[in-house]
C-alpha positions as CSV (number, residue, x, y, z in Angstrom):
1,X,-41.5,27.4,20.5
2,X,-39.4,28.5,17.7
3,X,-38.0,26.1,15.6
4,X,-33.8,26.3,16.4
5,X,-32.1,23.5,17.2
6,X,-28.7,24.2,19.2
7,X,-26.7,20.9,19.7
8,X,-24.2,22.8,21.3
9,X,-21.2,24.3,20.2
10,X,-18.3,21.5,18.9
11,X,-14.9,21.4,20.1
12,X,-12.5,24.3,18.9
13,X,-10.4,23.2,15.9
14,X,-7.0,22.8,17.0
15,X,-4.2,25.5,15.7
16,X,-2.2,25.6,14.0
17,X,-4.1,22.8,11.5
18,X,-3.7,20.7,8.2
19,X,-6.6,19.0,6.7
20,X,-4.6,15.9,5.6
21,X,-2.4,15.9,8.4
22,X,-6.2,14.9,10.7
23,X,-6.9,12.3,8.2
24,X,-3.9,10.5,8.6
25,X,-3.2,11.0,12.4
26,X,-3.5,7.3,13.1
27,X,-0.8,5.9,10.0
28,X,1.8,6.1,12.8
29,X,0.3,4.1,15.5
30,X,-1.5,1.9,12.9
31,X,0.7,2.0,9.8
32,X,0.3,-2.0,9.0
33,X,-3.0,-1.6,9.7
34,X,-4.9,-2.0,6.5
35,X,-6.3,1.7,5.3
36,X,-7.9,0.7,2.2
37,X,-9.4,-2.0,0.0
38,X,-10.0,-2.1,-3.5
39,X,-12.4,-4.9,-4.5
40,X,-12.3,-6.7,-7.2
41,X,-14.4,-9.5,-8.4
42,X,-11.2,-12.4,-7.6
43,X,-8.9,-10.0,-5.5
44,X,-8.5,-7.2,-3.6
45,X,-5.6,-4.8,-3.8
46,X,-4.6,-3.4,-0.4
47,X,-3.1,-0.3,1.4
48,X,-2.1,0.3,4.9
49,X,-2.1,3.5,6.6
50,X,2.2,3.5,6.6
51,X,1.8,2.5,2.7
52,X,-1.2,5.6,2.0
53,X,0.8,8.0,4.1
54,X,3.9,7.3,2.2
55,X,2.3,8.0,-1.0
56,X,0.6,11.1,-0.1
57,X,3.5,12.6,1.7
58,X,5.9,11.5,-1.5
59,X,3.2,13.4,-4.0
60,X,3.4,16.5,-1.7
61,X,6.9,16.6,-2.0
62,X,6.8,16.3,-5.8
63,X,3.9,18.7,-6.3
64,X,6.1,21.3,-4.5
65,X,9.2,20.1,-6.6
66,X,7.7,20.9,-9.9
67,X,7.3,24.5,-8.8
68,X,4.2,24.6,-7.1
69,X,3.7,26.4,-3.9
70,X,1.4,27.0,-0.6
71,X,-1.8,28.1,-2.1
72,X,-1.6,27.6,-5.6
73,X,-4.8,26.2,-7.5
74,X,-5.1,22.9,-9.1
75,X,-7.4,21.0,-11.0
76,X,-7.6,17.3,-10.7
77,X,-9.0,15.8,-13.9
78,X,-8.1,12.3,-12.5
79,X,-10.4,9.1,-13.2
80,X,-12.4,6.9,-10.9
81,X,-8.9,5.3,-9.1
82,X,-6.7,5.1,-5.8
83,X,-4.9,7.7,-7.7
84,X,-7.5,10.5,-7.1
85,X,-7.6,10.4,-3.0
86,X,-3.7,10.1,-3.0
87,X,-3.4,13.3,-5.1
88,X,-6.2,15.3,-3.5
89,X,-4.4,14.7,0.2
90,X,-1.0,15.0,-1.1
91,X,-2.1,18.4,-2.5
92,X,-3.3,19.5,0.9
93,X,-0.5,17.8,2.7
94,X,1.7,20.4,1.3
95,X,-1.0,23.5,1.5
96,X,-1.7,23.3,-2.8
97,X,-5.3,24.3,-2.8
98,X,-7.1,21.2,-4.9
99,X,-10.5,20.9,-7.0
100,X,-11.8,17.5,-7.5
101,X,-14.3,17.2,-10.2
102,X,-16.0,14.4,-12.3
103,X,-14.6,13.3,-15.0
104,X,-17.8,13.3,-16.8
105,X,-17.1,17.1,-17.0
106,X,-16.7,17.9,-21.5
107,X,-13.6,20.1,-22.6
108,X,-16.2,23.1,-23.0
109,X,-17.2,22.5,-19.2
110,X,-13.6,22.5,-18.3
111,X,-12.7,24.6,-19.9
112,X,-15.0,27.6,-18.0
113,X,-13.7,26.1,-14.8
114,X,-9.9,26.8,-16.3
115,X,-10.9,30.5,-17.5
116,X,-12.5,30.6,-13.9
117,X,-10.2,30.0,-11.2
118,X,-6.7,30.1,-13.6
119,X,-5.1,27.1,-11.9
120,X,-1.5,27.2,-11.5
121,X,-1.7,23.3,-13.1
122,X,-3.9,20.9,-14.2
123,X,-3.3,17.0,-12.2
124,X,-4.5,14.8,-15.3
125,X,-4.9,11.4,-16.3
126,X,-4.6,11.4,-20.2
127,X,-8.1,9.5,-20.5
128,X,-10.3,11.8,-18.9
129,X,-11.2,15.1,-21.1
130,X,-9.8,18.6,-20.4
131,X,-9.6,21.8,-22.4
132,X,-5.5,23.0,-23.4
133,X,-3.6,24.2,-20.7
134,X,0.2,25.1,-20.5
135,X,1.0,23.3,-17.1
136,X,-0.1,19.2,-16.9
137,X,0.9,16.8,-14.3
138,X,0.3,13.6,-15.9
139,X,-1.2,10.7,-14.1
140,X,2.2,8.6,-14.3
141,X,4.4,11.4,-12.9
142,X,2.0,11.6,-9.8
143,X,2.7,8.2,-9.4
144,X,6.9,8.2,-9.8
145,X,6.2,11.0,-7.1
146,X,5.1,8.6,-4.2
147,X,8.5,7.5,-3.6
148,X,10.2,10.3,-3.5
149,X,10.9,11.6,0.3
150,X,7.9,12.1,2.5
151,X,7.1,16.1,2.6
152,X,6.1,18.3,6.2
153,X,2.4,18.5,6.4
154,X,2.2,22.5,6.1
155,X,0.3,23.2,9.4
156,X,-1.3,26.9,9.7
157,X,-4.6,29.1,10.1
158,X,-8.0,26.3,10.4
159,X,-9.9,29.1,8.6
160,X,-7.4,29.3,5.4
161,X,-8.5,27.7,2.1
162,X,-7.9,23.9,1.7
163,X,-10.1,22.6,-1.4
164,X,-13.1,24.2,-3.8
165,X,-15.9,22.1,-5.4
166,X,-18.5,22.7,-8.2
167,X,-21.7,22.6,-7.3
168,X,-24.9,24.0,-10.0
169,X,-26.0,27.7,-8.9
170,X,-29.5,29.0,-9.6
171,X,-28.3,30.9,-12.2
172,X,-27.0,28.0,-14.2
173,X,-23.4,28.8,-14.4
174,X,-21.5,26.5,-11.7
175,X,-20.6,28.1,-8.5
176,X,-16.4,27.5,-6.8
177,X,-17.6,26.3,-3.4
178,X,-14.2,27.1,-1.2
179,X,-13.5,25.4,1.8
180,X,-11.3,25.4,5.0
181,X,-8.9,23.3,6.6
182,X,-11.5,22.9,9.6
183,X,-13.9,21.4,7.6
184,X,-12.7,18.0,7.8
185,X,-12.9,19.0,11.7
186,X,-16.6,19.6,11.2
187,X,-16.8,16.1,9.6
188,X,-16.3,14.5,13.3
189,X,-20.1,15.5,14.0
190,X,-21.2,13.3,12.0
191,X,-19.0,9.8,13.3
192,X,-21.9,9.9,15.9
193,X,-24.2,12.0,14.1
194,X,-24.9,10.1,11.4
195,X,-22.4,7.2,11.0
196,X,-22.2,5.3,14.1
197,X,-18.7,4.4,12.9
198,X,-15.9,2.9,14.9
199,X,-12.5,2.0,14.6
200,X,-13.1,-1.6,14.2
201,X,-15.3,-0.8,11.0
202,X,-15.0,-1.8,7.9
203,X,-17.3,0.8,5.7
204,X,-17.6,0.2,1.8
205,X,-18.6,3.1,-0.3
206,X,-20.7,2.3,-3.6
207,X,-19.5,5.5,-5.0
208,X,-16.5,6.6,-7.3
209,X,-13.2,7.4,-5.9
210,X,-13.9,10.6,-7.5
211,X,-16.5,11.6,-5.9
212,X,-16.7,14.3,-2.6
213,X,-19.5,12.0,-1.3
214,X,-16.9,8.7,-1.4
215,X,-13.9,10.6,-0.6
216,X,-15.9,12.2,2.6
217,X,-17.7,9.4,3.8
218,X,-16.4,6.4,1.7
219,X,-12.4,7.5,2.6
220,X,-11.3,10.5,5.0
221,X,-13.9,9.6,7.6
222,X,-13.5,6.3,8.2
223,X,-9.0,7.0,8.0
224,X,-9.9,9.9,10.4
225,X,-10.7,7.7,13.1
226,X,-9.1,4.5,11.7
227,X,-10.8,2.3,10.4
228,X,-10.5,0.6,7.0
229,X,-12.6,2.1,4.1
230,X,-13.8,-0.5,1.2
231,X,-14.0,0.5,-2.7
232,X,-15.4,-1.6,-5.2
233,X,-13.7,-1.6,-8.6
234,X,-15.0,0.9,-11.5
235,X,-17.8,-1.4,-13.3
236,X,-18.5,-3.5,-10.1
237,X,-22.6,-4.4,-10.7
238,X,-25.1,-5.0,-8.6
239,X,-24.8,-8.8,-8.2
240,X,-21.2,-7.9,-7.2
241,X,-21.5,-5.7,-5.2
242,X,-23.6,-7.6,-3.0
243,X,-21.4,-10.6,-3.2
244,X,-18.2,-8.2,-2.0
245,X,-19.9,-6.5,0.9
246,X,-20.4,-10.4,2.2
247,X,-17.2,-11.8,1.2
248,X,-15.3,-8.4,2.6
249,X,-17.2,-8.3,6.1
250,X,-18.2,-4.9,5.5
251,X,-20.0,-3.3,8.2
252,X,-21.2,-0.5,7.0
253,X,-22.5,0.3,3.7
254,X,-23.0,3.7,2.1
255,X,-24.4,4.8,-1.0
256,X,-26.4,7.2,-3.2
257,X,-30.7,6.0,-3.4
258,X,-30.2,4.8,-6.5
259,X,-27.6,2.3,-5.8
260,X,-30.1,1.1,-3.3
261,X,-32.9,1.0,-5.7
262,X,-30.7,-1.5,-7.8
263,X,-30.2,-3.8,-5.3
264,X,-33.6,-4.0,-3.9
265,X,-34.7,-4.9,-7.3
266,X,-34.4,-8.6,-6.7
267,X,-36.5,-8.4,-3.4
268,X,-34.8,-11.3,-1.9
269,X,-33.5,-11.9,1.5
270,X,-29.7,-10.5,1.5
271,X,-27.7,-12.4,3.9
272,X,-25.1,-9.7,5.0
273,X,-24.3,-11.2,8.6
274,X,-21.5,-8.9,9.3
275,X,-23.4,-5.6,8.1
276,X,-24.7,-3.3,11.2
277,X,-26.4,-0.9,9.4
278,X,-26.7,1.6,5.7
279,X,-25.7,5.1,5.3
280,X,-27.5,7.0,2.1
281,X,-27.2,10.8,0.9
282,X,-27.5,12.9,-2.2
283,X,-31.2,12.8,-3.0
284,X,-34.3,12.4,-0.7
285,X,-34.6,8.6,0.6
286,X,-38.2,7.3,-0.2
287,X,-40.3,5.6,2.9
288,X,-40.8,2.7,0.6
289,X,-37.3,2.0,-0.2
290,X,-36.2,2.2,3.6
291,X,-38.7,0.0,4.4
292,X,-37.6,-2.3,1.5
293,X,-33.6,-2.2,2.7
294,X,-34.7,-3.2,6.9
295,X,-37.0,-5.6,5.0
296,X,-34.2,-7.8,2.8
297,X,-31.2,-6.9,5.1
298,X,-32.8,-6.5,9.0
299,X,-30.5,-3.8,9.5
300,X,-31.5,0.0,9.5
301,X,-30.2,2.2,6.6
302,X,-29.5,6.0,7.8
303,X,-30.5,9.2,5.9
304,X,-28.3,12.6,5.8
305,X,-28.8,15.8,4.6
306,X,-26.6,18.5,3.3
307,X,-25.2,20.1,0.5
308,X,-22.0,21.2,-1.3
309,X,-21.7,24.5,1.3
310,X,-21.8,22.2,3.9
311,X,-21.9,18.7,3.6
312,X,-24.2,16.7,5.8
313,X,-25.9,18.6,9.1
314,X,-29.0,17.0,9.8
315,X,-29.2,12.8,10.0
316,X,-30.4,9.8,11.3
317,X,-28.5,7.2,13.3
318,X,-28.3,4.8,15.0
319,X,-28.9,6.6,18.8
320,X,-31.1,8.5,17.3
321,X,-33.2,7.4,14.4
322,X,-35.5,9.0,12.3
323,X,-39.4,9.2,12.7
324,X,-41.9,7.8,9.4
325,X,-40.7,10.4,6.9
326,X,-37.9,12.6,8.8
327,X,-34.5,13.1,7.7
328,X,-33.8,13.0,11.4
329,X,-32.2,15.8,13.7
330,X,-29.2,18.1,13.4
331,X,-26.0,16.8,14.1
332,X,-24.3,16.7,17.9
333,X,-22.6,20.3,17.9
334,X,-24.7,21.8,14.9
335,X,-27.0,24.9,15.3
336,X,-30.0,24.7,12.7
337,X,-32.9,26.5,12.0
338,X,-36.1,26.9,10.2
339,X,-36.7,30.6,8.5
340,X,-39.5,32.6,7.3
341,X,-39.3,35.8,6.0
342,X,-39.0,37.5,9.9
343,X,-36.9,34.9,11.0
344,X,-37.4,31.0,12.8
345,X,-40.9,30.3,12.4
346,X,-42.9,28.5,15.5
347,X,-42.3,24.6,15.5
348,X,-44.1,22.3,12.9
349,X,-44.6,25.3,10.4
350,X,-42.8,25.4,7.1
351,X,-39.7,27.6,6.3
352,X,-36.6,27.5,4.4
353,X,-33.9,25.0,6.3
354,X,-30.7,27.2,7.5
355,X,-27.4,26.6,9.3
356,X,-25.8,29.1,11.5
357,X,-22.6,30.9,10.1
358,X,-20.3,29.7,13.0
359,X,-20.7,25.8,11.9
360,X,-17.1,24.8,11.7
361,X,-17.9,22.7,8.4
362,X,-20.1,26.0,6.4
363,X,-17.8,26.8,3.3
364,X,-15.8,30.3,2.5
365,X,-17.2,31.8,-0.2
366,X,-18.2,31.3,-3.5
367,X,-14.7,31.8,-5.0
368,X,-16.6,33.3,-8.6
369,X,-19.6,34.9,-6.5
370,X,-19.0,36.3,-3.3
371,X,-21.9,38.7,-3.4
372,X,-24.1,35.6,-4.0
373,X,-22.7,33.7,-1.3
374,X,-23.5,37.0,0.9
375,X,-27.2,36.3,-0.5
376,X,-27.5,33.5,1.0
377,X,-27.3,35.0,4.4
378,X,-30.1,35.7,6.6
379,X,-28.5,37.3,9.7
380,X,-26.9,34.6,11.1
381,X,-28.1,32.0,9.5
382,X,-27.4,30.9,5.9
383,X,-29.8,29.1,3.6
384,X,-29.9,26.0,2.0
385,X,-33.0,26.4,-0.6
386,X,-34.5,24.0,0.8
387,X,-38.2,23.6,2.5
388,X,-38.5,21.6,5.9
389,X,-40.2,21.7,9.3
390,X,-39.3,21.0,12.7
391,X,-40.9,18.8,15.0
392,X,-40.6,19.4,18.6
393,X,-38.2,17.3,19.2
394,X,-36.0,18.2,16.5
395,X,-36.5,16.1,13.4
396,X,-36.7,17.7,10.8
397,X,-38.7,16.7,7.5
398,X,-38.1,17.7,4.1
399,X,-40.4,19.1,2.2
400,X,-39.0,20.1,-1.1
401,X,-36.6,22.6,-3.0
402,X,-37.9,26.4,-3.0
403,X,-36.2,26.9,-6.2
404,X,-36.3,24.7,-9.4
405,X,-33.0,23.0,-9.1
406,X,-33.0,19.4,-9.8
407,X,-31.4,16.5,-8.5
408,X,-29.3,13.7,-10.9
409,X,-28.2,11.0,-9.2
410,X,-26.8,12.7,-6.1
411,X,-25.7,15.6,-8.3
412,X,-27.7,18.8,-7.8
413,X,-28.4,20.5,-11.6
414,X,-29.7,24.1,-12.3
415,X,-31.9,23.4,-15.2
416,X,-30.8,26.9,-16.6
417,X,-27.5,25.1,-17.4
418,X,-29.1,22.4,-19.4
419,X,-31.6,24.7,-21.5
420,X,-28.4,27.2,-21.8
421,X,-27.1,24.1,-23.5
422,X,-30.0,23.1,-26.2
423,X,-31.1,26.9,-26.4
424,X,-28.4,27.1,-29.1
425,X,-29.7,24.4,-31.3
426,X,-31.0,25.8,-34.5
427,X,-34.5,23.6,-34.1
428,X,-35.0,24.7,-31.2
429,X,-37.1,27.9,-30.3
430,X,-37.7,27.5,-26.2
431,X,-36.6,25.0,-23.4
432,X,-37.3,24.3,-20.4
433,X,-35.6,21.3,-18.1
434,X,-37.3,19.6,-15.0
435,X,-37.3,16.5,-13.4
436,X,-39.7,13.7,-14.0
437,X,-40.7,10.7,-12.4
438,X,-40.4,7.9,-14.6
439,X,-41.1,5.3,-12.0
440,X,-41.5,4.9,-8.4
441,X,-38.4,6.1,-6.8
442,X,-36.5,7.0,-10.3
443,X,-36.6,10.7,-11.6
444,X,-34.5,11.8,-14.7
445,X,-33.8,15.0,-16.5
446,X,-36.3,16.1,-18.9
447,X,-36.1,18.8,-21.6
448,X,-39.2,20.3,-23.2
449,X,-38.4,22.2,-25.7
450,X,-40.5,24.3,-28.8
451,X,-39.6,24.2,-32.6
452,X,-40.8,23.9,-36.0
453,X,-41.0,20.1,-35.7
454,X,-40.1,17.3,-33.2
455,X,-36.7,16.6,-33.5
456,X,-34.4,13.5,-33.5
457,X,-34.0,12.2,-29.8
458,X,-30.7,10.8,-30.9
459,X,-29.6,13.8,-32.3
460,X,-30.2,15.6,-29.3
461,X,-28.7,13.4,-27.1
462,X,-25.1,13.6,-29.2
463,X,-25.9,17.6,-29.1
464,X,-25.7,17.7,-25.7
465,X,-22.6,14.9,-25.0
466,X,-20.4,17.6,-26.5
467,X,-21.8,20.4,-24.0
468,X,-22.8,19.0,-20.5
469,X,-21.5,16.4,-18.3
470,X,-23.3,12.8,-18.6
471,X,-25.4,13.7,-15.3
472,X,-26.3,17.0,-16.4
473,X,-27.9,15.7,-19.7
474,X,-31.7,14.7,-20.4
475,X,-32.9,11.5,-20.5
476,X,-36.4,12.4,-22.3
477,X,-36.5,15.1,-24.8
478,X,-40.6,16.8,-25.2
479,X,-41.7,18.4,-28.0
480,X,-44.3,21.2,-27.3
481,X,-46.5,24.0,-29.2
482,X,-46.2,26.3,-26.4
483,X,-44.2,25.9,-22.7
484,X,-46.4,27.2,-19.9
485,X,-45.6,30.2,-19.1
486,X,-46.9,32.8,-15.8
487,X,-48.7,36.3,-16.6
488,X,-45.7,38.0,-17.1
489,X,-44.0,35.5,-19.2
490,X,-41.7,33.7,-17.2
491,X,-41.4,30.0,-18.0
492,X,-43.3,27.4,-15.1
493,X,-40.3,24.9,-14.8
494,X,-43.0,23.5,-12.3
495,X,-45.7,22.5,-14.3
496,X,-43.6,21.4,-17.0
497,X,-43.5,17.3,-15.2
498,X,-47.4,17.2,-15.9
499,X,-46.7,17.5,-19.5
500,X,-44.4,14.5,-19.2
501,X,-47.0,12.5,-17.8
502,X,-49.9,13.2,-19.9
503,X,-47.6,12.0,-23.0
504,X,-49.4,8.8,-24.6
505,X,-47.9,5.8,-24.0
């Protein structure tokens, strides 16, 4: 048998459509219901869904009053606040076409993103950093806007643009990931899929408010089908964290590994009573530190997979978990495959992981790259980069990138970016960037790099604040006489790690 899983084709999208307007199609039967909670260490600052649509529709109608219009571009520089969601929707609420991004991102990162897609204006909180540009909607008019008169949700085509997002390409310069209106139709594949969520839940997201992971999982899905989404405050630690998720009677609880990591540090009993189960994405979940989360919790924690081009796909959950190291099996209405060069290679053999074309939640385009979005096609199928097999049955297991992209903390980096960066420093003669394991479970960014002499790690570190985003950057700098190269050259980004760990203690 070949290895194609076909969970059978989802429910049409519905036309005409508005990606906001399917998020918040519960505020009118549920509008004192509470929509949102922002915890904090003594209180928790609340929002219904009559009080969140009133906001979002009121910024729609003042995005549109200062002269924007269906389909213009803009960039949110926004910080890690209820103020980023509230935008993002109000944007879409009123057909603006949105691009979250960290706020991590330097002026010299924003400002290729600005040159890139010319947004019509920038939404930005004065704190977080931006390059010049001649049209700025500050944070505190955004927020005079959400009283102003609620605006139409502007309902059209499911297929027309909604939102873009960042995400590294191979070649190191960041690709404009577009997206439809249906995608947030898509999303409903994984409520069963993956989540397990109902409307009675209360999920808490770990993640930053700024973040397409927390405003996927941690916000729209849960308002989507009701139920009340939980944000810890910027700054909230570990200890806290735990101490919220029990005093809020979360539910559920999602997060990237590494928050996980943190709190499995103590390995003590956690009494959660009210929690049913964890939700994890962004990097590969270890065996070890799932075992570790059932062990101190006695609740199951649930793996996703996906990607930028189209969020999660393949899962475990709770009707269907995953077996020893699977990610678990595509999604109720996805239609996956695993390709070789001729196409789906028999069952248990190793190929590249692919999603068909027709998925409902499969981006656009690349808005900067179209011809390397056609790339990625194989037929029907388009591919992720990554390496997996299928089991009979159809789990799927991971088995590693196919390319040397590297993964920061949920964040996927093309280490031609970061030795783009240092390549211009006048002690430096080569680079190369890779990821390292520095413990079990923990991987940074390292950059090896050739020279006269071994340079300053300090120095290097304050040499690449000013260039790359704080995920981007390395946390270990190498010097070498020589990077290993192949017969023709090229530089072995693979084999660099091994010099990492051969360094002396």
């Amino acid at each position: 048998m070949l290895s194609i899983f076909d969970q059978g084709p989802p429910p049409p999208c519905p036309r005409p459509f508005n990606l906001a307007a399917h998020v918040l199609r519960h505020a009118q039967s549920s509008d004192r219901k509470i929509a949102l909670s922002v915890l904090g260490p003594d209180t928790a600052t609340e929002w219904t869904y009559g009080d969140l649509q009133s906001a979002i529709l009121g910024t729609g109608t003042g995005l549109l009053q200062s002269g924007l219009g269906a389909g213009d571009i803009v960039l949110m520089r926004l910080g890690n606040t209820v103020d980023f969601p509230i935008a993002y929707l109000g944007a879409i609420a009123v057909g603006l076409v949105p691009v979250p991004t960290s706020s991590q991102l330097t002026s010299a990162e924003t400002a290729k993103i600005i040159e890139d897609l010319k947004p019509a204006a920038i939404l930005r909180d004065p704190s977080v950093t931006c390059a010049p540009n001649a049209h700025q909607i500050t944070l505190s008019e955004l927020v005079q806007m959400r009283s102003l008169p609620p605006a139409a949700f502007d309902m059209g085509d499911p297929e027309r643009l909604a939102y873009v997002v960042y995400t590294s390409g191979t070649s190191g310069k960041p690709r404009a990931v577009a997206h439809a209106h249906r995608a947030i139709w898509a999303r409903q594949m994984m409520v069963d899929g993956w989540y397990g969520l109902l409307s009675s839940d209360r999920l808490c997201h770990a993640g930053a408010f700024n973040w397409t992971y927390t405003l996927g999982t941690g916000l729209m899905d849960p308002w989507t089908i009701g139920a009340t989404a939980l944000i810890p405050e910027p700054g909230t630690g570990t200890g806290d964290l735990l101490k919220l998720l029990k005093q809020h009677r979360a539910t559920i609880f999602a997060a990237a590994p590494g928050v996980f990591r943190k709190m499995m540090q103590a390995e003590v009993q956690l009494s959660l009573p009210d929690l049913r189960h964890g939700l994890c994405a962004g990097e590969k979940l270890s065996r070890h530190l799932h075992e570790q989360w059932v062990h101190s919790t006695g609740t199951e924690l649930y793996e996703a997979y996906g990607m930028s081009e189209c969020s999660t796909f393949i899962s475990s959950s709770p009707s269907h978990p995953a077996r020893a190291e699977a990610l678990g099996r595509p999604q109720p209405g996805r239609r996956v495959a695993i390709l070789g060069p001729e196409g789906p290679v028999p069952q248990g053999q190793e190929g590249t992981i692919a999603v068909h074309r027709a998925d409902p939640g499969l981006m656009l385009t690349y808005l900067n790259a179209p011809q390397e979005a056609a790339s990625r096609m194989q037929g029907d199928w388009f591919l992720t980069g990554d390496q997996g097999a299928m089991a009979v049955d159809g789990q799927i297991t991971y088995l590693g990138r196919d390319d040397d992209m590297m993964n920061a903390g949920g964040y996927r980096v093309s280490p031609v970016e970061v030795e783009a960066a240092l390549s211009t420093h006048p002690g430096i003669t080569q680079v190369g960037a890779a990821a390292v394991e520095v413990k079990q479970d923990t991987s940074v960014i390292a950059a090896f790099y050739t020279g006269p002499e071994e340079l300053d790690e300090n120095a290097l570190r304050t040499y690449v604040s000013e260039k790359l985003a704080r995920y981007k950057q390395p946390r270990a700098f190498v010097h070498m006489s020589a990077l290993p190269t192949g017969g023709n050259g090229k530089l072995l980004r693979r084999a660099l790690p091994a010099y990492f760990k051969a360094r002396p203690e």
